[in-house]
C-alpha positions in Angstrom: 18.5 50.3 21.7 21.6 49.3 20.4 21.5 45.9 21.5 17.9 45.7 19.1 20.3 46.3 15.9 22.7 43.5 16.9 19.9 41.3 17.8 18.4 41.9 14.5 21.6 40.3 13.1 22.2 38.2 15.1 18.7 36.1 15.5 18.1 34.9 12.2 21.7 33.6 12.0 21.9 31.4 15.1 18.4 30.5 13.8 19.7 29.3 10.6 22.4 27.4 12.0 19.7 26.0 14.4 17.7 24.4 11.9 20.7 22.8 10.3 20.5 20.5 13.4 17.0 20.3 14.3 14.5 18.1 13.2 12.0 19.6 10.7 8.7 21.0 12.6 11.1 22.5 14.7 13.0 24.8 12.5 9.6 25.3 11.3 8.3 26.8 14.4 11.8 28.5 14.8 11.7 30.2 11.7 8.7 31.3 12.2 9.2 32.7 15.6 12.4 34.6 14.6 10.6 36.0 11.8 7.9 37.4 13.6 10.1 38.6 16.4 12.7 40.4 13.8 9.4 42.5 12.7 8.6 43.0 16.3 12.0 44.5 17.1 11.9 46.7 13.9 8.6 47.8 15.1 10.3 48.8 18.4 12.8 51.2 16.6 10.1 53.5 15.3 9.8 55.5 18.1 13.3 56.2 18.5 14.5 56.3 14.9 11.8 59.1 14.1 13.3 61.1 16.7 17.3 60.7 15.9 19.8 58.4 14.0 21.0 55.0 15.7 24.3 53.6 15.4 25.5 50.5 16.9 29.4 48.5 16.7 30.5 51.7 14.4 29.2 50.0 11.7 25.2 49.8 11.6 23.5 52.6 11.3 19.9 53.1 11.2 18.2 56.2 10.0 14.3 57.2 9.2 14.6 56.0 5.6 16.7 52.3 5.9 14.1 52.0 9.3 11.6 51.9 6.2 13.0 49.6 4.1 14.1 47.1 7.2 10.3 47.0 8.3 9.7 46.0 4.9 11.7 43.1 4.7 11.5 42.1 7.8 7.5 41.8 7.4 8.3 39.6 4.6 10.6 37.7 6.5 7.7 36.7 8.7 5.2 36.3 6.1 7.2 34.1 4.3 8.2 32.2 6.9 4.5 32.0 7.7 3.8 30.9 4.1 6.4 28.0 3.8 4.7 25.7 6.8 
């Protein structure tokens, strides 16, 4: 479960440096894709954040209330990313 909190990190910045070298429609797409699949993985966390706390590299932490806050920006990642095709 860890390795969802580092991929939440980590996927939207390799996907921004991606569409620096890409043409357009494709950082398009790719936006879009990482957006949708950040939400995805946030969704994965509820089951296991409403049962305990999740840490991850000593530094992230995850608890029942940031796990709300993340699903809401992460649904507006993908809805915006939606939005700006």
């Amino acid at each position: 479960m860890t390795t969802m909190l580092i991929l939440l990190i980590v996927l939207p910045l390799a996907a921004a440096l991606a569409c620096l070298v890409v043409p357009v429609r494709l950082s398009q797409a790719l936006t879009v894709v990482v957006g949708i699949a950040c939400f995805g993985l946030c969704q994965s966390l509820i089951p296991t954040i409403g049962h305990r706390d999740m840490s991850a590299l000593s530094y992230l932490r995850v608890d029942a209330l940031s796990l709300v806050f993340l699903l809401a920006t992460s649904f507006l990642y993908a809805v915006t990313s939606m939005y700006t095709i």
